[in-house]
C-alpha positions in Angstrom: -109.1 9.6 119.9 -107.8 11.9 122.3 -107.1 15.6 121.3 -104.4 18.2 121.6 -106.5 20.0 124.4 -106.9 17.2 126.0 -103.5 15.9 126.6 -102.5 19.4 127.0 -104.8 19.5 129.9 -103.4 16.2 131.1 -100.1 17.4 131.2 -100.6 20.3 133.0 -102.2 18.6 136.1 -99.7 16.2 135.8 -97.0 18.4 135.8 -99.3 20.3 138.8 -99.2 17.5 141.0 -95.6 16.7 140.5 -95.1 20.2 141.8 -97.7 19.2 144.9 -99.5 22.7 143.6 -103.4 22.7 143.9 -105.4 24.5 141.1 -105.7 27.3 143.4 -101.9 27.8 143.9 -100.8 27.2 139.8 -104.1 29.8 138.9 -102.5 32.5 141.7 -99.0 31.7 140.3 -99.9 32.1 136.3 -102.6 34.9 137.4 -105.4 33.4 135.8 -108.8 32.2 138.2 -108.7 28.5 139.5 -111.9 27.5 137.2 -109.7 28.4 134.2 -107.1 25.9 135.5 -110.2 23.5 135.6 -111.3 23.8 132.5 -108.1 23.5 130.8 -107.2 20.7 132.7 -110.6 18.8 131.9 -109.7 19.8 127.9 -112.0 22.5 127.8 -109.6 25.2 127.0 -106.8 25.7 125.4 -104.1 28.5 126.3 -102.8 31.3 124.9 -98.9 31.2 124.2 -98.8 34.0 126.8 -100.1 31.6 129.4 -98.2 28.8 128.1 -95.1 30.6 129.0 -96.5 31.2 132.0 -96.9 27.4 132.9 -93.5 26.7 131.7 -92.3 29.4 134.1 -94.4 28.4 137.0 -94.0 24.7 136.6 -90.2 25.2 136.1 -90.3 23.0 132.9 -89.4 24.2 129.3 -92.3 25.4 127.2 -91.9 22.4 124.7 -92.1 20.2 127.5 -96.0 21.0 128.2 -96.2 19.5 124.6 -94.6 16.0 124.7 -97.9 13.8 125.1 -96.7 9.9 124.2 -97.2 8.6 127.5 -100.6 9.6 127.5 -101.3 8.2 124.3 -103.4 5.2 124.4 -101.6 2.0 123.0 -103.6 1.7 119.6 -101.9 5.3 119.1 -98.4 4.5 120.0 -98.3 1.5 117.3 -100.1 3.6 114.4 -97.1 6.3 115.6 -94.3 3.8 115.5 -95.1 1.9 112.3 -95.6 5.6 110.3 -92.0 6.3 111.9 -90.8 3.3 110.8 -92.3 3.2 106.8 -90.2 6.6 106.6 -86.7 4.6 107.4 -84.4 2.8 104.8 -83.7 -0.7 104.7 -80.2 0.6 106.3 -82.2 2.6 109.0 -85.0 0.1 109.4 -82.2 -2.9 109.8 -81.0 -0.5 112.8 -83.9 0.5 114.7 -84.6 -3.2 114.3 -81.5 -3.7 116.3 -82.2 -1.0 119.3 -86.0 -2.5 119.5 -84.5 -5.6 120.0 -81.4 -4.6 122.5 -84.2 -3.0 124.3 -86.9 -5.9 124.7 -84.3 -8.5 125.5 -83.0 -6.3 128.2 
C-alpha cells in the first residue's frame, strides 16, 4: 500500500512537470535545495505546512489540491474506497448512485 508521503511526492512532480519546471527550478522557486525536492518526490520527506504553501504558490494550484491522490491509487484501493463510500448510503442514496454509475458506464 502506498503512503501519504508517497503520493504526496507523486503529486508534486506531477504537478512539476505539468509546469515543465525541473527540480532545480521548483527548489529555487520554494527556496529549499534541489535534493530536498528529491527526496520528497521519491517519498522520503514530507513537508512542512510552510513549504506546502509554498508549492501551492509556486505550482499555482490550491493547497488542497497537492492532497487529492485517487488517480494514483492503485485499483485494489479505489474499489475498497468506493464500496466503504457506498455501505455509508441509504437504500434511497444507494438506488441513486446506482443510477449515476450506470449513466456513466453506458456512456
Amino acid at each position: 500500500m502506498v503512503n501519504i508521503k508517497n503520493l504526496f511526492g507523486r503529486k508534486i512532480k506531477e504537478y512539476r512537470k505539468k509546469k515543465n519546471l525541473t527540480q532545480a527550478q521548483l527548489a529555487e522557486m520554494v527556496n529549499v535545495d534541489d535534493k530536498h525536492i528529491s527526496c520528497i518526490e521519491s517519498g522520503k520527506n514530507f513537508p512542512s505546512p510552510d513549504l506546502i504553501e509554498r508549492f501551492a504558490t509556486s505550482l499555482e494550484v490550491e493547497p488542497k489540491d497537492l492532497f487529492e491522490f485517487y488517480h494514483l491509487q492503485d485499483t485494489g484501493d479505489l474499489k475498497s474506497d468506493i464500496i466503504t463510500m457506498l455501505d455509508k448510503l441509504n437504500k434511497d442514496e444507494l438506488t441513486l448512485a446506482h443510477k449515476y454509475v450506470r449513466t456513466f458506464l453506458l456512456k
